[in-house]
BAMARSE-449716 format. One record per residue: x, y, z of N, C-alpha, C, O in turn. Coordinates in nm, 2 decimals, decimal comma, always signed. Example, Ala and Ser with C-alpha at 12.3 -4.5 7.8 and 13.67 -1.06 7.14 Angstrom:
residues 2
       nX       nY       nZ      caX      caY      caZ       cX       cY       cZ       oX       oY       oZ
    +1,32    -0,57    +0,78    +1,23    -0,45    +0,78    +1,32    -0,33    +0,78    +1,42    -0,33    +0,85
    +1,28    -0,22    +0,71    +1,37    -0,11    +0,71    +1,29    +0,00    +0,79    +1,34    +0,11    +0,80
***
This chain:
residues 90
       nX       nY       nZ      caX      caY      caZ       cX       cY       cZ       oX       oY       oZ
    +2,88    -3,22   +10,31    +3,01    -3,23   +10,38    +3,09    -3,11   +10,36    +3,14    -3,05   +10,45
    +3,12    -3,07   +10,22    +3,19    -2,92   +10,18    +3,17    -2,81   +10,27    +3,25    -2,73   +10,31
    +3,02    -2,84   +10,28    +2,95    -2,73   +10,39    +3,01    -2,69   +10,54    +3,05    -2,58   +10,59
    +2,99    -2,83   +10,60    +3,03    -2,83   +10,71    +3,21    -2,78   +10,73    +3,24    -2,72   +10,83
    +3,30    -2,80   +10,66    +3,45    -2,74   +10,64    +3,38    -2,62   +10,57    +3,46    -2,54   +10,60
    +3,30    -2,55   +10,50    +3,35    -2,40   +10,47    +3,24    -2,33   +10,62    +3,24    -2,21   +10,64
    +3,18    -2,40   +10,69    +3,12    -2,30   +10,81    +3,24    -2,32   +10,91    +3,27    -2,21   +10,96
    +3,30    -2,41   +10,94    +3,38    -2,37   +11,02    +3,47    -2,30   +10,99    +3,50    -2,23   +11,08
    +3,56    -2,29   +10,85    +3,61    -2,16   +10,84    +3,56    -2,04   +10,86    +3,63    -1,94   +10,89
    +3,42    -2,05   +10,85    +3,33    -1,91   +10,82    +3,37    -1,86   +11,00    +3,40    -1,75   +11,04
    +3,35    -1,98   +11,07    +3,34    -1,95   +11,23    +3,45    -1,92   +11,24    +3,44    -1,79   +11,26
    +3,59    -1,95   +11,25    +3,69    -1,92   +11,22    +3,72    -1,74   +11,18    +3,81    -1,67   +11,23
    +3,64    -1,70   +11,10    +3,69    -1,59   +11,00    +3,57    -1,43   +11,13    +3,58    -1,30   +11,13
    +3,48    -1,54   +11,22    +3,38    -1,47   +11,29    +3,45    -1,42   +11,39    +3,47    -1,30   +11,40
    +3,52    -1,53   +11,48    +3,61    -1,51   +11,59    +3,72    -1,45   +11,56    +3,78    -1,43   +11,66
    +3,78    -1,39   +11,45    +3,88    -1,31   +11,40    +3,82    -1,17   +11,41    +3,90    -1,09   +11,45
    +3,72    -1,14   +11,40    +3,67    -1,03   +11,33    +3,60    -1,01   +11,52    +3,63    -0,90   +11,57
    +3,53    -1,08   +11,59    +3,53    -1,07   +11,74    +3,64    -1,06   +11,82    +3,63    -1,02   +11,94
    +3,74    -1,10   +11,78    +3,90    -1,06   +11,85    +3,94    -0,89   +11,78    +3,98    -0,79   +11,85
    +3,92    -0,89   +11,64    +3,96    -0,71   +11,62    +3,84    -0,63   +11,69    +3,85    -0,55   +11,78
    +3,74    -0,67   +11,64    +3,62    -0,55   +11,71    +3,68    -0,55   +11,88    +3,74    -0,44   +11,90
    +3,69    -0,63   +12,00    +3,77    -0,61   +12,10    +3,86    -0,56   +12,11    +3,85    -0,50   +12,21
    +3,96    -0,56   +12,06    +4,09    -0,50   +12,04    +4,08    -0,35   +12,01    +4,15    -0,26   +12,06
    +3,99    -0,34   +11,91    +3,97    -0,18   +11,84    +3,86    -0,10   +11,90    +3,89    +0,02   +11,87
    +3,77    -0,10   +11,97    +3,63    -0,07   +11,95    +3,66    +0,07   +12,07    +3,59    +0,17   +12,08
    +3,76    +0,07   +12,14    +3,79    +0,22   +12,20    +3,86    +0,27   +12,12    +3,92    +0,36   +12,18
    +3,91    +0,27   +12,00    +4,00    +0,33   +11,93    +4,02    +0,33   +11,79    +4,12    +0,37   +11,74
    +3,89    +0,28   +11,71    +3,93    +0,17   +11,61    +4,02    +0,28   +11,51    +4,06    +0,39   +11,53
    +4,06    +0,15   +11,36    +4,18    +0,25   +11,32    +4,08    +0,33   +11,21    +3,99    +0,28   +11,14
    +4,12    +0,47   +11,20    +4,01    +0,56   +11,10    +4,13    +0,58   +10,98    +4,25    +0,57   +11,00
    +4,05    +0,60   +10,83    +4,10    +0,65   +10,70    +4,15    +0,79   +10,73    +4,12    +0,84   +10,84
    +4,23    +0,83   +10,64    +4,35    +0,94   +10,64    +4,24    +1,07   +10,64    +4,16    +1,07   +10,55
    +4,22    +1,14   +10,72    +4,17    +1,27   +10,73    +3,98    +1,25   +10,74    +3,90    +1,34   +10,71
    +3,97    +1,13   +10,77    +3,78    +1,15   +10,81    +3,77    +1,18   +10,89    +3,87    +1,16   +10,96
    +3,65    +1,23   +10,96    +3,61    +1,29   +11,11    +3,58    +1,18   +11,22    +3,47    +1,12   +11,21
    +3,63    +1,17   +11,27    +3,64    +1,04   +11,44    +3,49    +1,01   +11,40    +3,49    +0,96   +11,29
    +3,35    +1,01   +11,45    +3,25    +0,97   +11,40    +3,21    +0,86   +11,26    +3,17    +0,75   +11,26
    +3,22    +0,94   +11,18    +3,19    +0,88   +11,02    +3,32    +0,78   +11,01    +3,31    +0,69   +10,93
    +3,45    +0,79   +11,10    +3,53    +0,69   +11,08    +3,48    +0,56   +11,12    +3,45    +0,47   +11,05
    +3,46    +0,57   +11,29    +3,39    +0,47   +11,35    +3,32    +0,38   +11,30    +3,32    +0,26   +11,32
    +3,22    +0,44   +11,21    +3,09    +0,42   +11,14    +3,15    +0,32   +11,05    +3,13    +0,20   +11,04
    +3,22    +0,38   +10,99    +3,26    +0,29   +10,87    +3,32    +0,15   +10,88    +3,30    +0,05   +10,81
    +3,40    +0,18   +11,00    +3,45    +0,08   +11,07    +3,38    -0,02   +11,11    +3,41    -0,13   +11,09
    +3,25    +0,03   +11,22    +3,17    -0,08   +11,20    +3,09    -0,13   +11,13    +3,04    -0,23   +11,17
    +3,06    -0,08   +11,02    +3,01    -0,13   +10,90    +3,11    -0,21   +10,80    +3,06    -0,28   +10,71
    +3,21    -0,20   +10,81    +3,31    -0,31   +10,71    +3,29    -0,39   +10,82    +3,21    -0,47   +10,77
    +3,31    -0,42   +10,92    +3,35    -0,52   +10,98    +3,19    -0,64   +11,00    +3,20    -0,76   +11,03
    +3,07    -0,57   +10,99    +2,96    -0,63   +10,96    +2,95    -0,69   +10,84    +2,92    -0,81   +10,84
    +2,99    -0,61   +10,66    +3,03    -0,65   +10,57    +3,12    -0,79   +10,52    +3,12    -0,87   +10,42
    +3,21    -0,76   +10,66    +3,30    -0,90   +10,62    +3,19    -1,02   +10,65    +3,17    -1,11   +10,56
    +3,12    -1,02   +10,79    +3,08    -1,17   +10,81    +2,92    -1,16   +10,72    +2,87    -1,27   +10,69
    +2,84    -1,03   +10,68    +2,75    -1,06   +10,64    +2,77    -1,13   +10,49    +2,71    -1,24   +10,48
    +2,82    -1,11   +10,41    +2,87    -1,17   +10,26    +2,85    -1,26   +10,30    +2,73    -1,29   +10,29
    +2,94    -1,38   +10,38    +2,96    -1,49   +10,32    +2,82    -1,59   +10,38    +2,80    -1,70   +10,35
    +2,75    -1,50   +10,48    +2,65    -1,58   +10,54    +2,54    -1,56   +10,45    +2,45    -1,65   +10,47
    +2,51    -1,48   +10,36    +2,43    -1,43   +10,27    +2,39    -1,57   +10,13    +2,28    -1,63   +10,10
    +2,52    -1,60   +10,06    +2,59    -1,70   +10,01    +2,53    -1,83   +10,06    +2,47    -1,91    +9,98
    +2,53    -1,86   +10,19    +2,48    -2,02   +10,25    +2,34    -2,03   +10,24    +2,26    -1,95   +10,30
    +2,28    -2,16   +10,14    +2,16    -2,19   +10,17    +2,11    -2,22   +10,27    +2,16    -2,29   +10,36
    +1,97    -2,16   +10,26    +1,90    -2,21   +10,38    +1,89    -2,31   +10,47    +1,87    -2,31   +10,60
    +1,92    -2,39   +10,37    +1,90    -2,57   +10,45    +2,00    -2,58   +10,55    +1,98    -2,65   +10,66
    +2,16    -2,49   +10,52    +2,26    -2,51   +10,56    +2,27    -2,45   +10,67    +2,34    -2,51   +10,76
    +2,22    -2,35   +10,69    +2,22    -2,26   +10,79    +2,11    -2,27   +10,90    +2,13    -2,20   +11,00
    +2,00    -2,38   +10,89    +1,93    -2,44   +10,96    +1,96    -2,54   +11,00    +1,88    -2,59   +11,08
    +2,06    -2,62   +10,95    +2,15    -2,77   +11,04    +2,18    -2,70   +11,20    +2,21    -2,59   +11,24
    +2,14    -2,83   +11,27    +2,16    -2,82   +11,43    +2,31    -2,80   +11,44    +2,35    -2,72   +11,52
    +2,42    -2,88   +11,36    +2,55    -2,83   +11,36    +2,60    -2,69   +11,36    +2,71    -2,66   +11,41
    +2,54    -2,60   +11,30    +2,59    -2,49   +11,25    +2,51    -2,40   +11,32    +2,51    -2,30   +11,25
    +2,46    -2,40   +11,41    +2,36    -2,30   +11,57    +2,48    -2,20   +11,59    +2,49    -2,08   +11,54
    +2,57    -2,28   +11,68    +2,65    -2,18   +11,73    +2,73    -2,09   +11,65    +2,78    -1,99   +11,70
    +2,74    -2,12   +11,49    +2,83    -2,02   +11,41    +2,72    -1,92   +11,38    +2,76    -1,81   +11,37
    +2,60    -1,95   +11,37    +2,46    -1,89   +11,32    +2,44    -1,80   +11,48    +2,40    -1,69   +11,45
    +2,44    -1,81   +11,58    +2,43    -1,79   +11,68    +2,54    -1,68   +11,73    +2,51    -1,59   +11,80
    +2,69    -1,70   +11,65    +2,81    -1,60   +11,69    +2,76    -1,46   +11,60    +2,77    -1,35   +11,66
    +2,73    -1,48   +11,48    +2,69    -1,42   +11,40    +2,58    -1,32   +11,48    +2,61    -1,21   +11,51
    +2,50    -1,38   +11,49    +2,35    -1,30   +11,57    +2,41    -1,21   +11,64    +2,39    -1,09   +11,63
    +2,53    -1,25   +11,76    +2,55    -1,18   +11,84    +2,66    -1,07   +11,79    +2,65    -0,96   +11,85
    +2,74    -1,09   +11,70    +2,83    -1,02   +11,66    +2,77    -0,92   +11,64    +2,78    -0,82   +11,71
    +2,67    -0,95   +11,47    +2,61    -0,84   +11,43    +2,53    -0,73   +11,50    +2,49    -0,62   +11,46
    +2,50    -0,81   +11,61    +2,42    -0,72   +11,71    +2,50    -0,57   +11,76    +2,48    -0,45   +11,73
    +2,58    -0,65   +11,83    +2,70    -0,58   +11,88    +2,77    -0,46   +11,80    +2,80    -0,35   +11,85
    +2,80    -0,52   +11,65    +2,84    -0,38   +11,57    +2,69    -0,28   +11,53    +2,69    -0,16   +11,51
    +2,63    -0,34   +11,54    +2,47    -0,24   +11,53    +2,46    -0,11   +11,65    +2,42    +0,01   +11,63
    +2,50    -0,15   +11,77    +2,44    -0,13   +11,85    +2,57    -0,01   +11,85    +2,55    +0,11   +11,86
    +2,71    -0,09   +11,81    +2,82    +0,07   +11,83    +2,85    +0,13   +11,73    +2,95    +0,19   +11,71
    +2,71    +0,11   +11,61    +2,71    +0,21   +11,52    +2,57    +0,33   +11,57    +2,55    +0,45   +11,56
    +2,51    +0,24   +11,61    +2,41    +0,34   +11,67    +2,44    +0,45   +11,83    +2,39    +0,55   +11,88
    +2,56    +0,36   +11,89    +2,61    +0,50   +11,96    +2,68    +0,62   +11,91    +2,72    +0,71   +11,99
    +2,70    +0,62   +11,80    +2,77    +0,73   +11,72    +2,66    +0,81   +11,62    +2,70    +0,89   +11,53
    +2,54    +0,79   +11,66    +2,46    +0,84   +11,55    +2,39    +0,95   +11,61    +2,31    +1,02   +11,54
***
């Protein structure tokens, strides 16, 4: 039961982090004097960092409930997504 309230925060904390990557992803914000590239980079890699931790954390079992597809599923796609606009910068 615990489970089920900490994935939907988790989905919750996904869609936050899918609303900034939108928001940012022509512009994102870079650290004080790094080079536009290696900023990006970084940027998409914290932002993978956030949602990979806590999915790392959930047992198996939990993460294979038919309830929890589509947060497992936002995930897939998200991570895809920041992969794909770290490898246009490479």
């Amino acid at each position: 039961m615990k489970y089920n309230l900490i994935f939907s925060n988790y989905g919750i904390t996904m869609d936050t982090i899918k609303s900034e990557y939108m928001q940012w992803k022509s512009g994102p914000p870079l650290v004080r004097n790094m080079p536009t590239v290696a900023g990006n980079i970084l940027w998409a890699r914290h932002l993978f960092h956030r949602i990979q931790e806590p999915m790392e954390r959930f047992p198996d079992e939990i993460k294979k409930a038919r309830e929890h597809r589509p947060y497992i599923s936002l995930y897939n796609r998200i991570g895809q997504t920041l992969t794909l606009f770290e490898i246009m910068f490479l």
